[in-house]
C-alpha positions in Angstrom: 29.1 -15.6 5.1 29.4 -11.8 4.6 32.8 -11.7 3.3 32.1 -15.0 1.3 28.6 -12.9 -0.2 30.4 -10.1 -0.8 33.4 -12.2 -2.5 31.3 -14.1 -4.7 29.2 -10.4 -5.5 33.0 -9.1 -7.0 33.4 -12.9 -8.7 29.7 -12.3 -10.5 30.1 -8.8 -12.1 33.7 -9.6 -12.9 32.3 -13.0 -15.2 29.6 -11.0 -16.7 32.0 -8.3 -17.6 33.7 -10.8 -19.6 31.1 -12.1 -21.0 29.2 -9.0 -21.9 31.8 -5.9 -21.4 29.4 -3.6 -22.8 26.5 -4.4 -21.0 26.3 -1.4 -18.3 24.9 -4.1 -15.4 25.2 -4.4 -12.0 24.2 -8.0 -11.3 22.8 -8.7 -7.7 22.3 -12.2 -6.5 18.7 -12.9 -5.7 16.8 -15.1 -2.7 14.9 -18.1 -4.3 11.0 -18.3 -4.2 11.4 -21.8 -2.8 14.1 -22.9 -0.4 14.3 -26.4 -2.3 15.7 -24.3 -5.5 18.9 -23.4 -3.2 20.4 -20.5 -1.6 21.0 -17.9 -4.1 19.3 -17.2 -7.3 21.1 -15.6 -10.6 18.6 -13.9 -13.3 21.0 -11.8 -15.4 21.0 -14.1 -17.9 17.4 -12.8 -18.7 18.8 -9.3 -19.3 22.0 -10.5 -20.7 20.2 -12.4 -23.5 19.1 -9.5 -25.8 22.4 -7.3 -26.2 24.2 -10.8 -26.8 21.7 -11.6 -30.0 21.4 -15.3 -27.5 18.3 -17.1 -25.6 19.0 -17.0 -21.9 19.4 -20.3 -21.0 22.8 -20.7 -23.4 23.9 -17.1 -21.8 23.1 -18.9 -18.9 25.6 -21.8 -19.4 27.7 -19.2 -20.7 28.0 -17.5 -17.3 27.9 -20.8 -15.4 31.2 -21.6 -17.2 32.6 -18.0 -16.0 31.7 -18.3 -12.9 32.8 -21.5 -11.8 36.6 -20.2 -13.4 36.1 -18.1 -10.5 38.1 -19.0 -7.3 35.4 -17.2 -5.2 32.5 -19.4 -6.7 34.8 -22.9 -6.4 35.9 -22.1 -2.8 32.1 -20.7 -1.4 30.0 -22.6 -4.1 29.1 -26.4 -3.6 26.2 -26.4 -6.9 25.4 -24.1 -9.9 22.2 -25.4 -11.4 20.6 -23.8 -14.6 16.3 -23.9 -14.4 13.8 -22.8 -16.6 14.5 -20.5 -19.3 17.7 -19.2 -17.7 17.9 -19.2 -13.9 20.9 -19.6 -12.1 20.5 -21.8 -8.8 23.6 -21.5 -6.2 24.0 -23.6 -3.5 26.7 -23.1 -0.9 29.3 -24.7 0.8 28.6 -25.1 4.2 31.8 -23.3 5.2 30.0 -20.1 3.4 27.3 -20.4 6.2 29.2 -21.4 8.9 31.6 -18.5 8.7 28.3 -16.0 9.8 28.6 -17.4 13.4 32.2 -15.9 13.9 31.1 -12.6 11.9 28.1 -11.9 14.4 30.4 -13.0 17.5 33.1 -10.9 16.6 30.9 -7.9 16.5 27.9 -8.7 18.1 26.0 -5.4 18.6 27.6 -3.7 15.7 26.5 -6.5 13.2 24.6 -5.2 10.3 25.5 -1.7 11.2 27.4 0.5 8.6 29.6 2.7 9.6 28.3 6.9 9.3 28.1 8.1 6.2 28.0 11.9 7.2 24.8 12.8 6.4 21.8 14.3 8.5 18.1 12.5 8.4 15.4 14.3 10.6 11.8 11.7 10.6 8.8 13.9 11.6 6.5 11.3 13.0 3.2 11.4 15.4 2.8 15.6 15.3 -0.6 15.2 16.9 -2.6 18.2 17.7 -2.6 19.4 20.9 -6.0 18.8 21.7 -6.2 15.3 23.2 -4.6 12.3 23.9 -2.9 10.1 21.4 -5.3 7.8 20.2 -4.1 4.5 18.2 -3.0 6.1 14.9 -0.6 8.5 16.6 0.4 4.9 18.5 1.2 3.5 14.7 2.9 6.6 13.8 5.0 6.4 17.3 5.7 2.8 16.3 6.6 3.3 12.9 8.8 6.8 12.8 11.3 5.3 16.3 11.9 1.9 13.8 12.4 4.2 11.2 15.1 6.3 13.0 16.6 3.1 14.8 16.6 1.4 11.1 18.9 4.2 9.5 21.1 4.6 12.6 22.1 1.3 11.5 23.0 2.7 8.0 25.1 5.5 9.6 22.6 8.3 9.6 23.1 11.2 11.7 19.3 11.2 12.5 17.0 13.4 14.5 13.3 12.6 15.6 11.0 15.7 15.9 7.8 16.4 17.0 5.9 19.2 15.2 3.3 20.9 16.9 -0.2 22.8 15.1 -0.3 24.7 18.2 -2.5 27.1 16.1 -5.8 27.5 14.5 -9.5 26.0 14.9 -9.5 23.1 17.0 -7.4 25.0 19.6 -9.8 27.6 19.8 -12.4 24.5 20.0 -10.0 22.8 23.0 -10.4 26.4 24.8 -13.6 26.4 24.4 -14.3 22.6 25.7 -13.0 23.3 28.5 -14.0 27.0 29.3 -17.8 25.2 29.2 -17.1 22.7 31.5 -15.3 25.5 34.0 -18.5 26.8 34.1 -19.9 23.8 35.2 -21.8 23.1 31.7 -21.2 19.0 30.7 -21.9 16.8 27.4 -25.7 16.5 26.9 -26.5 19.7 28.3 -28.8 22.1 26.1 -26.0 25.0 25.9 -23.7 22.3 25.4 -21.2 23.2 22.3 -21.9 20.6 19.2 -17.9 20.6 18.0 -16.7 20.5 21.6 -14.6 17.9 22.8 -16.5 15.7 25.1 -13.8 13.1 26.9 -13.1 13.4 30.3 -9.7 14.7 30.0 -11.5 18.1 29.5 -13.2 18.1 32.8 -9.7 16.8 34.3 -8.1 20.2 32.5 -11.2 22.2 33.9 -10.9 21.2 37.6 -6.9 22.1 37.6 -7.2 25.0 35.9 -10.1 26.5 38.5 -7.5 24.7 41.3 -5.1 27.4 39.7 -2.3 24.1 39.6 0.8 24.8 37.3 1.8 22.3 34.7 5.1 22.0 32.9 5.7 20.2 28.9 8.8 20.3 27.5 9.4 23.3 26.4 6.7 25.7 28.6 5.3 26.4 32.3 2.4 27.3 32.8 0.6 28.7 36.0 -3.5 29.0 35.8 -5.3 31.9 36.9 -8.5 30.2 37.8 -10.9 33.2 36.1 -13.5 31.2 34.1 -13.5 34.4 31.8 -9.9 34.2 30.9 -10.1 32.4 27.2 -6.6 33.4 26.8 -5.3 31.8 30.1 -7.5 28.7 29.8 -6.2 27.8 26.2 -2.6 28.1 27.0 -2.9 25.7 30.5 -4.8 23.3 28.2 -2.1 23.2 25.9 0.4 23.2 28.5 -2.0 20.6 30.0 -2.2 18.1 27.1 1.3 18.7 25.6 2.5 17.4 29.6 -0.2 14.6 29.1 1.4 13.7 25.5 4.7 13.3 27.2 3.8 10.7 29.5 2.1 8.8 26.2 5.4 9.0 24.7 7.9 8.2 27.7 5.2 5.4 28.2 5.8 3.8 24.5 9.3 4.7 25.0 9.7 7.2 22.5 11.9 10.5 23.0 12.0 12.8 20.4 15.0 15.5 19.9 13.3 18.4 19.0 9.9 20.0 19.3 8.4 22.4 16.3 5.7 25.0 17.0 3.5 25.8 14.1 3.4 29.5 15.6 7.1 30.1 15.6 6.5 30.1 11.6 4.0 33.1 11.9 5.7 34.8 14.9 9.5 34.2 13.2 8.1 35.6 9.6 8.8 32.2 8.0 5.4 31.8 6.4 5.4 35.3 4.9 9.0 35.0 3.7 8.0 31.8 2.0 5.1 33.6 0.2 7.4 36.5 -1.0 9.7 33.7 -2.4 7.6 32.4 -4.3 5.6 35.7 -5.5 9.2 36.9 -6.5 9.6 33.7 -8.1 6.8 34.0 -10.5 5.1 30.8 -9.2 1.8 32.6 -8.1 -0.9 34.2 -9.3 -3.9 36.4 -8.5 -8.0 35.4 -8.9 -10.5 35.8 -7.6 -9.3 37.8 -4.4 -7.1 34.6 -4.0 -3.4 34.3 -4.2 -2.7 30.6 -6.0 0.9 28.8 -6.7 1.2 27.3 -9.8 1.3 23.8 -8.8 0.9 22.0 -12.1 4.0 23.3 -13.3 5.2 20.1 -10.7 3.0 17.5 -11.6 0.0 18.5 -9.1 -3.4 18.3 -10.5 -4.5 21.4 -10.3 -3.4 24.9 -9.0 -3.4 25.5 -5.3 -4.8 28.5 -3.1 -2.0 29.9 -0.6 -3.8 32.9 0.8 -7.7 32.6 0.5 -9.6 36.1 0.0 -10.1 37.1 3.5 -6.4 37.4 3.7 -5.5 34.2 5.8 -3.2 31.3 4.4 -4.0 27.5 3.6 -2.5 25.1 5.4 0.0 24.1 3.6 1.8 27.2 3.2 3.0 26.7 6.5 4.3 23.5 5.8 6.3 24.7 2.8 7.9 27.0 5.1 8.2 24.2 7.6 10.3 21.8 5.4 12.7 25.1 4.3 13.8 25.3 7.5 14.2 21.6 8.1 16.4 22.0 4.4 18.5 24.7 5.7 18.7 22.9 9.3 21.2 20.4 7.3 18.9 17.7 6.6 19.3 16.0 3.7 16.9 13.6 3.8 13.7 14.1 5.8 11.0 11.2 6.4 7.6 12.3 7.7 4.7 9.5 9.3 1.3 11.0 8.8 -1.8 9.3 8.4 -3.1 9.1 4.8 -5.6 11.9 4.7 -2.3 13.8 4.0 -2.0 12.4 0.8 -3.7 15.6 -1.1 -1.2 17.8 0.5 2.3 15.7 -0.5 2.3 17.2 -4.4 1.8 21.1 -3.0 4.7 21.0 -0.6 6.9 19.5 -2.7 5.4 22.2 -5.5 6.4 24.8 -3.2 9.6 23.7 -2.3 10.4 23.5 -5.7 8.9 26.7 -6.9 11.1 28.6 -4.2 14.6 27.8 -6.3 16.7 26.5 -3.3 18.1 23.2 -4.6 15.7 21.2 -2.9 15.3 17.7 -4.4 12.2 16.9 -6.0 11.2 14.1 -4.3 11.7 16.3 -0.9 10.8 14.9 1.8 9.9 11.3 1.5 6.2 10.5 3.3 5.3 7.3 5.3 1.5 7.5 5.3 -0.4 4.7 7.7 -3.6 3.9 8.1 -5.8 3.7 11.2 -6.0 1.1 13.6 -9.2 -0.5 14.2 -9.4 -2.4 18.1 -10.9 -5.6 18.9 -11.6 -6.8 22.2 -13.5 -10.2 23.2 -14.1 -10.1 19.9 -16.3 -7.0 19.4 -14.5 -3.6 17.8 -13.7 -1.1 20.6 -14.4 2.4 19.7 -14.5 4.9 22.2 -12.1 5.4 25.3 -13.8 7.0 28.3 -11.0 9.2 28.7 -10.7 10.4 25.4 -14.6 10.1 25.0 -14.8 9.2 21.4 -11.3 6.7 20.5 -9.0 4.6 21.3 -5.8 6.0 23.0 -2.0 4.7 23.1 -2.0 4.5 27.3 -5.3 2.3 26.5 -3.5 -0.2 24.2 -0.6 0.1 26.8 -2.7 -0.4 29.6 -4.4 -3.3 28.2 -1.5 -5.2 26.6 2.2 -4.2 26.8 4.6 -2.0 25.5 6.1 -4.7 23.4 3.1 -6.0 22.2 2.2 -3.0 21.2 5.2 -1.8 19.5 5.5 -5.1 17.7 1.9 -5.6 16.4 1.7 -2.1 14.7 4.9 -2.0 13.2 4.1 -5.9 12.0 2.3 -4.5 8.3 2.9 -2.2 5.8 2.3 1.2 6.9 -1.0 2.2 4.4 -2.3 -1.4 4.9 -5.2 -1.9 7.0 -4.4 -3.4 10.6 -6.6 -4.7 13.1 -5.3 -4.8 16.9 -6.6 -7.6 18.5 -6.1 -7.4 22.2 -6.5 -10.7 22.8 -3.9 -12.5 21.0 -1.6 -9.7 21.8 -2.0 -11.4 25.5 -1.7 -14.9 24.2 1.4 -16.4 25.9 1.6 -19.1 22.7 2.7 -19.2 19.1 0.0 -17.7 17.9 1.1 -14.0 20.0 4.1 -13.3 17.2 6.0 -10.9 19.9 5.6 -13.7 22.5 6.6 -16.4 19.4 10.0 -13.6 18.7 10.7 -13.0 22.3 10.4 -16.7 23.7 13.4 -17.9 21.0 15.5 -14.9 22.8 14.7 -16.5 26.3 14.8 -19.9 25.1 18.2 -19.1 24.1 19.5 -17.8 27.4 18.1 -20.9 29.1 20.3 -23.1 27.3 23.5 -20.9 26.6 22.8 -20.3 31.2 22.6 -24.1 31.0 25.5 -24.6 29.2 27.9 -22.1 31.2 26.8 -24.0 34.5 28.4 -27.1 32.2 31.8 -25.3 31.9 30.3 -24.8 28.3 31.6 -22.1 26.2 30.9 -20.6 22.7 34.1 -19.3 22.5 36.9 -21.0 20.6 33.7 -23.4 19.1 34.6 -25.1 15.7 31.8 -24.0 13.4 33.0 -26.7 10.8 30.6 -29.2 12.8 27.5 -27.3 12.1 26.3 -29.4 9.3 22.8 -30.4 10.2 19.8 -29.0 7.5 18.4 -27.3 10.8 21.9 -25.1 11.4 22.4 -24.3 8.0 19.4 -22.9 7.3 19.7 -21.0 10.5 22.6 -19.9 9.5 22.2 -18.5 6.3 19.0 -16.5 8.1 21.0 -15.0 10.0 23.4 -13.3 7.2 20.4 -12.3 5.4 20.0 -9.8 8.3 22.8 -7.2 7.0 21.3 -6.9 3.7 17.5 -7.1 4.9 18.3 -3.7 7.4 20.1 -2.1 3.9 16.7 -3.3 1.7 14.2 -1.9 4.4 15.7 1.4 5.1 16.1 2.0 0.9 12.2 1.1 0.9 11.1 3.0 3.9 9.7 -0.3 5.2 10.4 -1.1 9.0 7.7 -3.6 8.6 10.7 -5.8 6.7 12.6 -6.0 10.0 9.5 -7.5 11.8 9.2 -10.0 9.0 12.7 -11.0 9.2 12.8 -11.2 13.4 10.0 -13.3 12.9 11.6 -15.6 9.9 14.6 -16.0 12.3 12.4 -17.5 15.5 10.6 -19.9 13.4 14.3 -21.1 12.0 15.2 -21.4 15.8 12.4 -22.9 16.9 12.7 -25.6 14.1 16.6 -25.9 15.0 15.3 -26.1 18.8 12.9 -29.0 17.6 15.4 -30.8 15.8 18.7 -31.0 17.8 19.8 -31.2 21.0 22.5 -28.4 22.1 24.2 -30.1 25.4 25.3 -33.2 24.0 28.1 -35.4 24.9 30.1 -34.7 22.3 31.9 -31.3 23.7 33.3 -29.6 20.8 29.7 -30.2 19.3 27.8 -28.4 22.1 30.0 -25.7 22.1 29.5 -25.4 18.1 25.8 -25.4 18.8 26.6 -23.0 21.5 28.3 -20.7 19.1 25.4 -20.8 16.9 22.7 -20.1 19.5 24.7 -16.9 20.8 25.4 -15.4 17.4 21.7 -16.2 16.9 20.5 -14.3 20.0 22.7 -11.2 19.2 20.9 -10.8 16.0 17.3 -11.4 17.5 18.1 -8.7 20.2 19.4 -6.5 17.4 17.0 -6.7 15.6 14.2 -6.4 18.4 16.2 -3.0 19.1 15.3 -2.0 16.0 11.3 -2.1 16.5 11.7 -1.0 19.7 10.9 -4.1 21.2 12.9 -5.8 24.4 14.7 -8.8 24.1 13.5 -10.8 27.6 16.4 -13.3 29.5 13.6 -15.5 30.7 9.9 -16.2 30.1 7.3 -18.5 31.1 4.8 -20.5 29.1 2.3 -22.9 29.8 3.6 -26.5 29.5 6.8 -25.3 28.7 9.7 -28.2 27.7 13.1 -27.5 27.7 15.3 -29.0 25.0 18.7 -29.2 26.0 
């Protein structure tokens, strides 16, 4: 169905070219609000009508007259129907849907992948402090920038996943701190107890190896404690060390890796931050008040002016991240995606001010920002709020530790990113319809029961004639799964990952009603294999598109009062 989509795409803008030459349109077919209205939807009739002086319903039964002069549209097309005021409602052949199950089988784990295009993408996602562990908003951010960066590898982006690191400023004094006080045996509640410090138990764990004089390695640093309860210095780079180590094993536990790891410092200490300042001073996009130094943001669209360097002679912070993103710009990346929460929204105009204001070349809307919300937890109904190990939130190894990985993954990647999302533990451990990663994965193992089933029958997909798939269930399967090229295209133009969990989920619920209505190991051989066929290009795209989230694809599964249809 790709080729006969993409035929039938050259057919349309060639017959409204001829009806309209003038008219600088590029006409894209459209999925109908309501399955009964047909497969494909036309609407340039709409636009058409006013530069031909015409209503749109007669441009519309001008066009239906073009197209079906078309060869495309009379071999792909089985109905062109004209509704309302000017819609155009295609319905096609079955041989246009049935041709979808030899395109996913020829190429099963390359279908819906374009080919590279050249072009470097670095996604900055989860960049959490070193100061704790990750608690359930890094988790969506973890969830959200890997789909990202598995979604446009399938659009042929180089891509690179980084991790950047505020290894600097107040709360890493405030980790030091923590943990200095509880070195010296002081604990939460105590009288000389610090009000900001960081209460969780992981602070007491840091304490006890750092008086045990224990080394601990992160990825990019070793570090070997002293044991002094007077060395500040010491104690603040083990718990860094400490934590950053501790972050890793959150990460390798949601099975994210990331490329490349960005210190915050390295700005200071490599003369980055104070090179950015001079380029914009030289520039002539700052001024001086008030013992201030401000950039002239507004002359970008921010709201106001913004202070860089405040009047005791230390920088806000995000004059680091302007330097930050020039260095990811002359790195090679073209395009740059970063997943914060949304309490970075204030700071997206000023970076892109600065970016601007320095005169490099770099594209206004530079870099593009998936903002998410947080996640609140439920639990035998009740919202959980504080992790004992973190002492005052949720953490990732929690949500782990009391679901799955896959559940996980799938449930915070299942909504738009700045939409609020509730984590409910306990359908995330359904084993029913309800669990929507149990509901997606079971159609993947439901599948390798029968296709297993079928192989022990001498039963093969190969070879299968796809002509006999003509029951409502397999067509509409079928022209699911050739929505799944064009659905990876949409989502990665519209930073939306969430899409792909839509669509996986879309697909199982056309399965399962396919499972419902037909049997698959029938007498009639050349039918089972058809229905064979089907099933396998259907399980490629599932687990494709399961890869995508992040999410595994199981072989076999159990569930209560299971019933195999074969």
């Amino acid at each position: 169905m790709i080729q006969a989509k993409a035929e039938l795409q050259r057919a349309l803008a060639a017959a409204v070219a001829q009806l309209a030459p003038d008219a600088a349109l590029t006409p894209q077919f459209e999925s109908p609000k309501q399955a009964a209205h047909g497969d494909l939807a036309i609407t340039v009739a709409m636009q058409l009508a006013k530069p031909l002086r015409s209503n749109p319903r007669a441009v519309a039964e001008q066009l239906v007259a073009a197209l079906k002069a078309q060869p495309a549209f009379e071999r792909w097309v089985s109905s062109l129907e004209i509704a309302g005021p000017g819609f155009i409602n295609l319905r096609l052949a079955p041989a246009a849907k049935q041709a979808v199950v030899a395109e996913v089988l020829a190429a099963p784990d390359a279908f819906g992948r374009q080919p590279a295009n050249g072009q470097k993408l670095m996604v900055e996602f989860v960049s959490a402090n070193p100061t704790g562990p990750l608690h359930v908003g890094h988790a969506r951010q973890g969830a959200l920038g890997d789909s990202l960066c598995h979604l446009f590898q399938t659009q042929g982006w180089d891509v690179t996943r980084e991790f950047y690191y505020n290894d600097a400023g107040v709360q890493i004094a405030t980790l030091a701190n923590s943990t200095q006080c509880r070195i010296k045996g002081l604990k939460p509640g105590d009288a000389d107890w610090p009000e900001s410090a960081y209460n969780g138990d992981y602070i007491a764990d840091i304490a006890a190896d750092f008086l045990a004089k224990k080394t601990v390695k992160a990825d990019d640093r070793e570090f070997t404690a002293s044991g002094d309860p007077d060395d500040l210095d010491g104690i603040r780079q083990f718990a860094v060390a400490y934590l950053r180590h501790e972050q890793d094993l959150d990460l390798q536990a949601f099975s994210v890796q990331f490329d490349n790891y960005y210190l915050e410092s390295s700005l200071y200490t490599s003369g980055r931050v104070e090179k950015t300042v001079k380029a914009l001073v030289d520039a002539g996009k700052t001024y001086e008040q008030d013992g201030a130094l401000w950039l002239r943001s507004t002359d970008y669209g921010d709201d106001k002016d913004r202070v860089m360097r405040k009047s005791d002679g230390s920088y806000t912070y995000f004059v680091p991240d302007v330097a930050y993103h020039i260095a990811k710009w002359e790195r090679g990346f073209t395009k740059v995606i970063n997943c914060q929460g949304t309490d970075h929204h204030g700071t997206i105009a000023r970076v892109r001010a600065g970016l601007q204001g320095v005169g490099l070349g770099i594209p206004q809307g530079y870099p593009d920002y998936v903002l998410n919300t947080m996640v609140r937890v439920m639990r035998n109904g009740a919202e959980v709020k504080i992790s004992k190990r973190a002492g005052s939130y949720v953490t990732l190894r929690d949500l782990i530790d009391w679901t799955s990985r896959d559940a996980v993954r799938f449930f915070l990647i299942s909504r738009k990113a700045d939409t609020e999302f509730t984590f409910d533990i306990d359908l995330a451990l359904k084993q029913n319809d309800e669990n929507p990663v149990f509901y997606v994965q079971y159609a993947h193992a439901r599948i390798c029961s029968v296709l297993a089933q079928g192989a022990a029958q001498g039963l093969s997909p190969e070879g299968a004639d796809t002509a006999l798939l003509t029951a409502p269930a397999e067509l509409a399967l079928m022209l699911k799964l050739a929505e799944y090229p064009e659905m990876l295209t949409s989502a990665a133009a519209s930073l939306a990952p969430h899409d792909v969990a839509f669509y996986v989920r879309d697909l199982a619920s056309a399965f399962h009603s396919y499972y419902a209505a037909e049997r698959f190991l029938v007498e009639d051989k050349a039918l089972a294999q058809a229905r064979l066929a089907l099933l396998s290009a259907t399980r490629h795209v599932l687990r494709n598109a399961l890869a995508v989230l992040g999410v595994s694809a199981p072989e076999s599964m159990t569930r209560a009062e299971q019933q195999e249809n074969a």
